[in-house]
PyMOL Python script that loads the backbone (N, CA, C, O; Angstrom):
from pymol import cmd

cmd.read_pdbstr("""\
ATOM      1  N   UNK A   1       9.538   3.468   5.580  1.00  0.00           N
ATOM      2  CA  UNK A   1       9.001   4.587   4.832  1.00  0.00           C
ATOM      3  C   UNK A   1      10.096   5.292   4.054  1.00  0.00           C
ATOM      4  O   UNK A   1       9.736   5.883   3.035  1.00  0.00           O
ATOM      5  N   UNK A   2      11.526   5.320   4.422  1.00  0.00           N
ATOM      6  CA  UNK A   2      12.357   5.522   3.783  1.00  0.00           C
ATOM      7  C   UNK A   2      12.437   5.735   2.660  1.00  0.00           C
ATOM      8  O   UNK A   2      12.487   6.786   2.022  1.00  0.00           O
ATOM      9  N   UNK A   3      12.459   4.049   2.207  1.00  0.00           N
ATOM     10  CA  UNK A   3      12.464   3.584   1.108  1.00  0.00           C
ATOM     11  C   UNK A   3      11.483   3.753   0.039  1.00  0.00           C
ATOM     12  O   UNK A   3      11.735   3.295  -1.075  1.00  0.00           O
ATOM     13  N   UNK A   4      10.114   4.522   0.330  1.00  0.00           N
ATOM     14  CA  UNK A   4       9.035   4.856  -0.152  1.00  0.00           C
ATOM     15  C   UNK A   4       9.514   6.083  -0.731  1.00  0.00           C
ATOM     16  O   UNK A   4       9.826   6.151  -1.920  1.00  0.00           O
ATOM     17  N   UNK A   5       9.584   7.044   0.055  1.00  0.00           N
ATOM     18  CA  UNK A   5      10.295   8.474   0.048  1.00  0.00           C
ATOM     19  C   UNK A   5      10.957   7.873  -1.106  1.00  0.00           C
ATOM     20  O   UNK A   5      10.227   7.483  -2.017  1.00  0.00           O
ATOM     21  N   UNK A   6      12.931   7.656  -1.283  1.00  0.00           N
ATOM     22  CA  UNK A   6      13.572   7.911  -1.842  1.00  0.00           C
ATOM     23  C   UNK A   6      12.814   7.413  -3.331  1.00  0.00           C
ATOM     24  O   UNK A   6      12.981   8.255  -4.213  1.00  0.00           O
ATOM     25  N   UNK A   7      12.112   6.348  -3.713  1.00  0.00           N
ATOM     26  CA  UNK A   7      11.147   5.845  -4.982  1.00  0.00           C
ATOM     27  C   UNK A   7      10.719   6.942  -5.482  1.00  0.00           C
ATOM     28  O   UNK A   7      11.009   7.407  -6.584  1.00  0.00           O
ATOM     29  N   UNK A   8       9.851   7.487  -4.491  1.00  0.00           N
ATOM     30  CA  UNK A   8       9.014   8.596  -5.006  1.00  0.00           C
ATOM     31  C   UNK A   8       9.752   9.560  -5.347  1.00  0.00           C
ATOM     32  O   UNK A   8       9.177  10.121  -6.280  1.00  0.00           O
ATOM     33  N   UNK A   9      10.772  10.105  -5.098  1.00  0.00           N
ATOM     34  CA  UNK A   9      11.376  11.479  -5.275  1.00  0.00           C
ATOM     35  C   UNK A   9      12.717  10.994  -6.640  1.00  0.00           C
ATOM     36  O   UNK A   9      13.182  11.670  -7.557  1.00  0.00           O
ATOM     37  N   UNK A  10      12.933   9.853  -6.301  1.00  0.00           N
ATOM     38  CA  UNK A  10      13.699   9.441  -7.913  1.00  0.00           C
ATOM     39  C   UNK A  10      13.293   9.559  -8.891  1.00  0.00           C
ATOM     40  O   UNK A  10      13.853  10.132  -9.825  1.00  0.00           O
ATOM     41  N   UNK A  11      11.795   8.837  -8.912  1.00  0.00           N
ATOM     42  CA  UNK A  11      11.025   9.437 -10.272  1.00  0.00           C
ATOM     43  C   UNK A  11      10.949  10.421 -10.651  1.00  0.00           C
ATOM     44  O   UNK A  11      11.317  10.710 -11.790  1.00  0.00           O
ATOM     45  N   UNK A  12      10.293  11.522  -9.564  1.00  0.00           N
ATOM     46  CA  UNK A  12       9.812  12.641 -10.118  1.00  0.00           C
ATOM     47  C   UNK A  12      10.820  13.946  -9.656  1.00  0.00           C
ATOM     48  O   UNK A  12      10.531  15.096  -9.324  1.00  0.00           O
ATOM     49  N   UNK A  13      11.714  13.468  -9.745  1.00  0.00           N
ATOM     50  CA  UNK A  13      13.312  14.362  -9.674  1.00  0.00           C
ATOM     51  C   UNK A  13      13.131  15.764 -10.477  1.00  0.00           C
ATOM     52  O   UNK A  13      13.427  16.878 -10.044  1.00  0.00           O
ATOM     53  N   UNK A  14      12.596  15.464 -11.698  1.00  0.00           N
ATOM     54  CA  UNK A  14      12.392  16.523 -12.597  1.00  0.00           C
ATOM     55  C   UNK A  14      11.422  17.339 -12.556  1.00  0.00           C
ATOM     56  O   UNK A  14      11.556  18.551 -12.728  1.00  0.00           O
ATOM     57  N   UNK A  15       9.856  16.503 -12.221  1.00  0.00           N
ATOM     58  CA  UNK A  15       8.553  17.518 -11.943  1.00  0.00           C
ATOM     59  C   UNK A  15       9.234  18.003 -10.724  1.00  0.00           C
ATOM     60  O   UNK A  15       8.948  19.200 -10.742  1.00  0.00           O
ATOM     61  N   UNK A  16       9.931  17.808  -9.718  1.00  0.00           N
ATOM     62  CA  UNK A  16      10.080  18.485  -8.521  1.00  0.00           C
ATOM     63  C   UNK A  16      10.881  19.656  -8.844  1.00  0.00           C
ATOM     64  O   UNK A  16      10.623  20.817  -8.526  1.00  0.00           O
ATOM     65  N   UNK A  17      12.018  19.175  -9.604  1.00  0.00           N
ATOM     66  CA  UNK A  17      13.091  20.476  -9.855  1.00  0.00           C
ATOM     67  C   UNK A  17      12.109  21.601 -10.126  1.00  0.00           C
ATOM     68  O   UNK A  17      12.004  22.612  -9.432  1.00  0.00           O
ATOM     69  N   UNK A  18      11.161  21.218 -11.579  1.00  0.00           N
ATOM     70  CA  UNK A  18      10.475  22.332 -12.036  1.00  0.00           C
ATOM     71  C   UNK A  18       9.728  23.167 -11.268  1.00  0.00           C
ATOM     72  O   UNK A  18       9.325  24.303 -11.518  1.00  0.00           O
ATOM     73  N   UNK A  19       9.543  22.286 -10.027  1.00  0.00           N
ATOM     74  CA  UNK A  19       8.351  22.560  -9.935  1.00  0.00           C
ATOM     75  C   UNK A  19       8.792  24.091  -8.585  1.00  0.00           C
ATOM     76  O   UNK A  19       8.156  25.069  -8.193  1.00  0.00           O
ATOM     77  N   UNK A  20      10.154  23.543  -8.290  1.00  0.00           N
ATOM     78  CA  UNK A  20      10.915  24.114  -6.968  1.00  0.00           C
ATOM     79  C   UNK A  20      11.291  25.711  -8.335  1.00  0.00           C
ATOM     80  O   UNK A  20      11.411  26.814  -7.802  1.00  0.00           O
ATOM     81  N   UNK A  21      11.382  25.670  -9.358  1.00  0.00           N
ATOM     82  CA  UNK A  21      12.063  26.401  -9.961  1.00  0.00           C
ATOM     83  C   UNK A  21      11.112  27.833 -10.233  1.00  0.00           C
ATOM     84  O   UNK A  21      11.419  29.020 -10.338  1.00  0.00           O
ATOM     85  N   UNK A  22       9.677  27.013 -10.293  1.00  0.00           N
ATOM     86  CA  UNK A  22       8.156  28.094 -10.761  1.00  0.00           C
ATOM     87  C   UNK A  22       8.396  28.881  -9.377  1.00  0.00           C
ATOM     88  O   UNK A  22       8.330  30.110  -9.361  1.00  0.00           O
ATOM     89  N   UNK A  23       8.648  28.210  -8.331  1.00  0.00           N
ATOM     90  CA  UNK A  23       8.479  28.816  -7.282  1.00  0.00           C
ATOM     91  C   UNK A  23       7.711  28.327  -6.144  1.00  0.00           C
ATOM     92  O   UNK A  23       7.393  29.044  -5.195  1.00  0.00           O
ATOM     93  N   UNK A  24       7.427  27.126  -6.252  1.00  0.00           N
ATOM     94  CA  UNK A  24       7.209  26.489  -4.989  1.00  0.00           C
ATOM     95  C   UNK A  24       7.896  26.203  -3.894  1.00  0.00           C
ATOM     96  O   UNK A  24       8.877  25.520  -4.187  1.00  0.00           O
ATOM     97  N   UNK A  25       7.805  26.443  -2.664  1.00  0.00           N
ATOM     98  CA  UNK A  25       8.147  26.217  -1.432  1.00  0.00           C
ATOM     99  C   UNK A  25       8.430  24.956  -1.316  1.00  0.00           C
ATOM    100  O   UNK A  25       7.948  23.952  -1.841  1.00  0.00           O
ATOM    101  N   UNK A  26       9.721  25.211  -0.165  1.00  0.00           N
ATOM    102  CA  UNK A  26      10.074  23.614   0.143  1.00  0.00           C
ATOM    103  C   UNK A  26       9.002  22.710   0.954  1.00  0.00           C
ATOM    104  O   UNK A  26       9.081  21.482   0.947  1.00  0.00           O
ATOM    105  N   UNK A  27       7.954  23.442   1.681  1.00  0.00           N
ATOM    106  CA  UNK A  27       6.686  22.934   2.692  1.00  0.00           C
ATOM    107  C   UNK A  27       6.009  22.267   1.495  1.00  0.00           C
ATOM    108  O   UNK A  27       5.503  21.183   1.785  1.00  0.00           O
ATOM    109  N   UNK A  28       5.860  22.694   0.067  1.00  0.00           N
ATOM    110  CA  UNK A  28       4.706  22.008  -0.552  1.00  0.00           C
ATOM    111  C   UNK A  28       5.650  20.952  -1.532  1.00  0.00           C
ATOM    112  O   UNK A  28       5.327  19.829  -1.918  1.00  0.00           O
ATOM    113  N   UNK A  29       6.704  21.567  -1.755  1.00  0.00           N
ATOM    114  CA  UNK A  29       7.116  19.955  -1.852  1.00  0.00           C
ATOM    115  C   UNK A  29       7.159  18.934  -1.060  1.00  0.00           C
ATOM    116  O   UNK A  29       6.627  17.875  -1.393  1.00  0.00           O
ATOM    117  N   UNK A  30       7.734  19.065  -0.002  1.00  0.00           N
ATOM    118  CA  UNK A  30       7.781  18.128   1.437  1.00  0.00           C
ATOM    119  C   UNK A  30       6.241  17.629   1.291  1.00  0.00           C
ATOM    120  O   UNK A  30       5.975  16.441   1.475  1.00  0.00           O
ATOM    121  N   UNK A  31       4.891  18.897   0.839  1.00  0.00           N
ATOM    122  CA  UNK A  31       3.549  18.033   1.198  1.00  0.00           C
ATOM    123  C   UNK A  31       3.318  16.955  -0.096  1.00  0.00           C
ATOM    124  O   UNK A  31       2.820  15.831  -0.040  1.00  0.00           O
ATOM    125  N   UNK A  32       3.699  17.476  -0.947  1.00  0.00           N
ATOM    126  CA  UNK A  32       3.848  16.275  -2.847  1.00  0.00           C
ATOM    127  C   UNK A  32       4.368  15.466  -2.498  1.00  0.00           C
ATOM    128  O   UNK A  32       3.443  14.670  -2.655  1.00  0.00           O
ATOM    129  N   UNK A  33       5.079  14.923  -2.137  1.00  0.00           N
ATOM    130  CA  UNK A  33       6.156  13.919  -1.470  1.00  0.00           C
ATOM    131  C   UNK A  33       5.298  13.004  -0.715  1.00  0.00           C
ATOM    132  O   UNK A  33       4.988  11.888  -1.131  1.00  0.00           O
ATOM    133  N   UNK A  34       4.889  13.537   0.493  1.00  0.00           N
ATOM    134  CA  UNK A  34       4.381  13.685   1.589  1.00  0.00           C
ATOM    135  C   UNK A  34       3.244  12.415   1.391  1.00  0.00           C
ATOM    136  O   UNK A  34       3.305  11.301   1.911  1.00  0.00           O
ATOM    137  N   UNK A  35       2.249  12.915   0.525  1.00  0.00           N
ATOM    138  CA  UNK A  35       1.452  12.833   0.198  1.00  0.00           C
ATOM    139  C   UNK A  35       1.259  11.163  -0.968  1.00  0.00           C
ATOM    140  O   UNK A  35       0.473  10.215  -0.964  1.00  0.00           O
ATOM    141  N   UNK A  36       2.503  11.579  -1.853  1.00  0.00           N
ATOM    142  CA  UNK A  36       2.176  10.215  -2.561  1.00  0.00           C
ATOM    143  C   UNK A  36       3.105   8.917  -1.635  1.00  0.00           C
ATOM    144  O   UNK A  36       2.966   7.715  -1.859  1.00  0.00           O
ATOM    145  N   UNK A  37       3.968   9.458  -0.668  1.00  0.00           N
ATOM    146  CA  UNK A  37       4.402   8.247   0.365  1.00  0.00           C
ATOM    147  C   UNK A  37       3.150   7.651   0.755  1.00  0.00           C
ATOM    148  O   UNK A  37       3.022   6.474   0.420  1.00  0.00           O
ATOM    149  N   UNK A  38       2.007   8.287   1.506  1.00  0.00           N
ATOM    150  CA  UNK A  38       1.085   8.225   2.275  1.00  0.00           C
ATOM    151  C   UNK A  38       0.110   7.707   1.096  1.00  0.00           C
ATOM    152  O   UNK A  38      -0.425   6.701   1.563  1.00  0.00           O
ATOM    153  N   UNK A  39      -0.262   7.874   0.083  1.00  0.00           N
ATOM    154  CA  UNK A  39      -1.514   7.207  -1.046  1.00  0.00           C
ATOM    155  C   UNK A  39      -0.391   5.857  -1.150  1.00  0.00           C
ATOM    156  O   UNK A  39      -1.217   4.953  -1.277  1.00  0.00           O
ATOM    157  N   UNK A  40       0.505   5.398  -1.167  1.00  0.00           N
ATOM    158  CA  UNK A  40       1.755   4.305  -1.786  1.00  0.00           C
ATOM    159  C   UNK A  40       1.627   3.012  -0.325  1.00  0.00           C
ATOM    160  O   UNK A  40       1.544   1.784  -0.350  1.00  0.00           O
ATOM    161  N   UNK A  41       1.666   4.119   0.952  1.00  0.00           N
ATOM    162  CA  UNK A  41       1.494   2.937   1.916  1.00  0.00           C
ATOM    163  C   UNK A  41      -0.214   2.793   2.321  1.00  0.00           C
ATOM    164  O   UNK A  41      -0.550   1.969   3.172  1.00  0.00           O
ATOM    165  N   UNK A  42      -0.620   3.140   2.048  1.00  0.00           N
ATOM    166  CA  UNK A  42      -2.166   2.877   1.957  1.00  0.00           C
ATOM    167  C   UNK A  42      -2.436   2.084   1.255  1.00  0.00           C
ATOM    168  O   UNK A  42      -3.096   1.205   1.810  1.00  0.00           O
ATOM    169  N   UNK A  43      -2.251   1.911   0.205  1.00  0.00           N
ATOM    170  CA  UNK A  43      -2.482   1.026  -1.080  1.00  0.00           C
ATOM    171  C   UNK A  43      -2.184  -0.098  -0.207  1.00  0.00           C
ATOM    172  O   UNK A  43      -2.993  -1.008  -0.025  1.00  0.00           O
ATOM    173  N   UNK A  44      -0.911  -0.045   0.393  1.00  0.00           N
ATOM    174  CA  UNK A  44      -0.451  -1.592   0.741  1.00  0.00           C
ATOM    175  C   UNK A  44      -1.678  -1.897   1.747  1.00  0.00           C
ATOM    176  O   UNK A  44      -2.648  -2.556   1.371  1.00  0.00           O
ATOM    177  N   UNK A  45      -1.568  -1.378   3.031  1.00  0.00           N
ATOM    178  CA  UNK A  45      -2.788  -1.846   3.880  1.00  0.00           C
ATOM    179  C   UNK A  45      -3.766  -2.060   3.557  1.00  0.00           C
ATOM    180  O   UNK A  45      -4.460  -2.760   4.293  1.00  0.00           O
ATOM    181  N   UNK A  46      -4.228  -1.641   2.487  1.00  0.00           N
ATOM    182  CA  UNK A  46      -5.802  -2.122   2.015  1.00  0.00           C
ATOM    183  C   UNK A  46      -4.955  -3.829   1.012  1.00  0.00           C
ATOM    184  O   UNK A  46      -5.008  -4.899   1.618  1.00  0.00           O
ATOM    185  N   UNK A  47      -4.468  -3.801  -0.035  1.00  0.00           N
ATOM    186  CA  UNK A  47      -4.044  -4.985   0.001  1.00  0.00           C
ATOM    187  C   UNK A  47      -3.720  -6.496   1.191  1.00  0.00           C
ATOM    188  O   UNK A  47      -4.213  -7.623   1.236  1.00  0.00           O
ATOM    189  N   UNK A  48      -2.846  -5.911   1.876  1.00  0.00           N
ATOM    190  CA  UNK A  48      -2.481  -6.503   3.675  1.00  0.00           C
ATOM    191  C   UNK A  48      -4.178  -6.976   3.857  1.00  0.00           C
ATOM    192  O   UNK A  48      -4.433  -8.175   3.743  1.00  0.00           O
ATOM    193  N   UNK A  49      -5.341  -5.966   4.149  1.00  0.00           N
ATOM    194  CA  UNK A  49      -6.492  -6.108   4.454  1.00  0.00           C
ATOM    195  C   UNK A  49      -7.096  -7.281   3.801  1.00  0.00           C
ATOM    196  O   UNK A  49      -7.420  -8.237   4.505  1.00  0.00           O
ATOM    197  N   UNK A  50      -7.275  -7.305   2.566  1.00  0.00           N
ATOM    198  CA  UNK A  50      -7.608  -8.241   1.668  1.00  0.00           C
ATOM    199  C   UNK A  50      -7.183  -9.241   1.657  1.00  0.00           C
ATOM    200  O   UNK A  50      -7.879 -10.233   1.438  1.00  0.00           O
ATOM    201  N   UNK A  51      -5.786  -9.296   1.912  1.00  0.00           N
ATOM    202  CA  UNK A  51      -5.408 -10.713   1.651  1.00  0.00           C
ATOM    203  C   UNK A  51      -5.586 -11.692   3.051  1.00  0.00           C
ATOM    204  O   UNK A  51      -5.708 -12.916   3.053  1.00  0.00           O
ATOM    205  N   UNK A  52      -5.564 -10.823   4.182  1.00  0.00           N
ATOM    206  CA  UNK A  52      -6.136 -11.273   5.371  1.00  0.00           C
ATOM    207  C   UNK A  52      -7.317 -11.786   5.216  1.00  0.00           C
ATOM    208  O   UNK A  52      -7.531 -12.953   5.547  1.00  0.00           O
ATOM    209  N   UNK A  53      -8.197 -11.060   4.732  1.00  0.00           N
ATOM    210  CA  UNK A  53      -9.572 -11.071   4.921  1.00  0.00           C
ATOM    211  C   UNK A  53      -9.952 -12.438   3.746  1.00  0.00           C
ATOM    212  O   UNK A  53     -11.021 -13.017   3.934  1.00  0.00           O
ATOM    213  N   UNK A  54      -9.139 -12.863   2.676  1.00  0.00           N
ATOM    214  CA  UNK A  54      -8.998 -14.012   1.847  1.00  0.00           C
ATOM    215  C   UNK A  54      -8.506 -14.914   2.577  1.00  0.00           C
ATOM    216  O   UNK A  54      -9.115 -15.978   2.467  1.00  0.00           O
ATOM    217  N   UNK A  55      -7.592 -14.931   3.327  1.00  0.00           N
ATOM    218  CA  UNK A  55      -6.783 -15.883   4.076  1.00  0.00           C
ATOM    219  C   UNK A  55      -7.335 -16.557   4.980  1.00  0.00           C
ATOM    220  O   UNK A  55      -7.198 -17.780   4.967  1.00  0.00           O
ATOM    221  N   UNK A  56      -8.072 -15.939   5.958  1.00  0.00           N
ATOM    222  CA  UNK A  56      -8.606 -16.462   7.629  1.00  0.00           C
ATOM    223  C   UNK A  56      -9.638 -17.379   6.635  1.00  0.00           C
ATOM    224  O   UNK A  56      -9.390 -18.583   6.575  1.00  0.00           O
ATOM    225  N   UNK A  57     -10.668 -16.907   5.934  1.00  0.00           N
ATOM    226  CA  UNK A  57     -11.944 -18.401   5.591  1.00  0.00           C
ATOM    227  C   UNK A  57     -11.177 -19.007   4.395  1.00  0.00           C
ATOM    228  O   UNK A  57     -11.920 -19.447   3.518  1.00  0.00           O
ATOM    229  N   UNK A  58      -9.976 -19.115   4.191  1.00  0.00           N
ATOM    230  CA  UNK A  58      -9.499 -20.342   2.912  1.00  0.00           C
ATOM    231  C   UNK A  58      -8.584 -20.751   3.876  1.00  0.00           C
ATOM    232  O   UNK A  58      -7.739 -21.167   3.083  1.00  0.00           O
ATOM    233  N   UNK A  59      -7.981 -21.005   5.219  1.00  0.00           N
ATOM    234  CA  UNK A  59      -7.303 -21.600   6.121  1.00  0.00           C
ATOM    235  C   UNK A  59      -8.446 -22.369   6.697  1.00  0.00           C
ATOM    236  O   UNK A  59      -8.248 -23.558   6.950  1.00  0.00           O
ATOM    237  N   UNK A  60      -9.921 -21.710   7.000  1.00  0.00           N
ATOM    238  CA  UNK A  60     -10.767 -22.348   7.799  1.00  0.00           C
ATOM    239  C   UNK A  60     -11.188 -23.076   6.882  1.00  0.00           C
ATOM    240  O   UNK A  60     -11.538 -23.979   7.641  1.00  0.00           O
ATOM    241  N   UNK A  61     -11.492 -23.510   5.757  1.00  0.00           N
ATOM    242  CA  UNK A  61     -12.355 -24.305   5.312  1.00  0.00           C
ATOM    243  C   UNK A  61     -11.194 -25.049   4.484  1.00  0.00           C
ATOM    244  O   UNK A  61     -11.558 -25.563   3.426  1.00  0.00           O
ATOM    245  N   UNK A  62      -9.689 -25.180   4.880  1.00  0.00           N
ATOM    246  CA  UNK A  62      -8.685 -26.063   4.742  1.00  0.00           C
ATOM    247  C   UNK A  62      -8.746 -27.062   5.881  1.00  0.00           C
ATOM    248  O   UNK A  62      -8.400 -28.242   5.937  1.00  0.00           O
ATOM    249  N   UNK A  63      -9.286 -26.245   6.770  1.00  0.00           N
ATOM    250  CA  UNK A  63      -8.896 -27.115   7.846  1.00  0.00           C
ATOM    251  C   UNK A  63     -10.164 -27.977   8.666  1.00  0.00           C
ATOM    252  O   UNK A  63     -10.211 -28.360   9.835  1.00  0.00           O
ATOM    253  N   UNK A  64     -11.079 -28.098   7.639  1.00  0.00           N
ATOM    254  CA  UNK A  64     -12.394 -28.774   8.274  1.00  0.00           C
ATOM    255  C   UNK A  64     -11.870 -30.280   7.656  1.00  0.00           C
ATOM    256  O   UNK A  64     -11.162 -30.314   6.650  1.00  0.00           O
ATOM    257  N   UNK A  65     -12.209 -31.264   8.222  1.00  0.00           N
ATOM    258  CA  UNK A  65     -12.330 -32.828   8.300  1.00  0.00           C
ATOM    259  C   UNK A  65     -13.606 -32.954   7.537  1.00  0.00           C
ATOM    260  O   UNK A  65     -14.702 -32.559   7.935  1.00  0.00           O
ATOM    261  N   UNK A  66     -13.194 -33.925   5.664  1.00  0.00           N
ATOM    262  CA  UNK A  66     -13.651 -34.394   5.203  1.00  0.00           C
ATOM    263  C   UNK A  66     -15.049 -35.042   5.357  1.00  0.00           C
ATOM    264  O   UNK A  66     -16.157 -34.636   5.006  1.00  0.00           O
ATOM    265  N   UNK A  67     -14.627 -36.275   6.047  1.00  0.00           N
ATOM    266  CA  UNK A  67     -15.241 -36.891   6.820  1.00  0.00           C
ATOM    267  C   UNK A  67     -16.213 -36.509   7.719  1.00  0.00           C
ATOM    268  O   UNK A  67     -17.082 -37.302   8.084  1.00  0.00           O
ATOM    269  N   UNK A  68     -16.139 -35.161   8.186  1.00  0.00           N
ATOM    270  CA  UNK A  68     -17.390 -34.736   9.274  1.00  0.00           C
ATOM    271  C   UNK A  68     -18.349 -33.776   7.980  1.00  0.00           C
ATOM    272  O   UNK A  68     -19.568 -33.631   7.887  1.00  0.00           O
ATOM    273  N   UNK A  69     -17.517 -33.377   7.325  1.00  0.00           N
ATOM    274  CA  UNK A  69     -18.603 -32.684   6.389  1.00  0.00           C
ATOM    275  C   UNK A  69     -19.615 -33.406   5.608  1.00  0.00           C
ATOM    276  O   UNK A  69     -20.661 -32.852   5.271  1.00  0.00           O
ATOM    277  N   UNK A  70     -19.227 -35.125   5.189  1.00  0.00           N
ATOM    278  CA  UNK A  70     -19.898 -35.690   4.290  1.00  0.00           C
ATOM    279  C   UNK A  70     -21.102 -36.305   5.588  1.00  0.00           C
ATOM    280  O   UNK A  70     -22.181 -36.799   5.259  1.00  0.00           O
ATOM    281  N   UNK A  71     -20.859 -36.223   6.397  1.00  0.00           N
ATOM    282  CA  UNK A  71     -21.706 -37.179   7.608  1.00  0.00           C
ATOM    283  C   UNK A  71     -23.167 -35.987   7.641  1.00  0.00           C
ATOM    284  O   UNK A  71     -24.357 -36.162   7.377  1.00  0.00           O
ATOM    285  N   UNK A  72     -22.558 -35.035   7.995  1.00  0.00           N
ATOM    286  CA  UNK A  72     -23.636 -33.387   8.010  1.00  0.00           C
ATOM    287  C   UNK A  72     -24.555 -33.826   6.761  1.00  0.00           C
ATOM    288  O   UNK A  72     -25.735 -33.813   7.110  1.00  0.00           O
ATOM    289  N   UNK A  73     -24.449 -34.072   5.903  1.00  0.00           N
ATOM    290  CA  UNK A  73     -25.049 -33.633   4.749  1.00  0.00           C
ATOM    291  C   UNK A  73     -26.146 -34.947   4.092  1.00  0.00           C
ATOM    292  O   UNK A  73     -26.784 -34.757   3.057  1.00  0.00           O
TER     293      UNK A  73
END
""", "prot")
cmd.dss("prot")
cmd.show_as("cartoon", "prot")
cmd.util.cbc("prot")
cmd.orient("prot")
């Protein structure tokens, strides 16, 4: 998550300065931050999800025998 953090706060180095400058608290920056770490690793798990959920029936229907399928039919 680190590495999420430091991404996120490189970019927006500048909306943060400004944003610390209007007068926002360090709690609601910490929650801006906070917040697009947490929408950034979500994204991934729903991806992770998907590609699982693609993976398990294109392994299973790799791994059926030719031969027994044409006999079925």
């Amino acid at each position: 998550m680190g590495r999420l953090k430091d991404g996120v706060t490189t970019k927006r180095t500048k909306e943060i300065g400004i944003r610390m400058a209007l007068g926002s608290s360090r709690w609601l920056i910490s929650r801006l931050v906070f917040s697009d770490v947490l929408k950034l690793a979500s994204a991934g798990m729903v991806a992770a999800v998907a590609i699982l959920a693609a993976l398990l029936p294109a392994r299973k229907a790799a791994s059926v025998e030719p031969s027994e399928v044409l006999r079925a039919e």
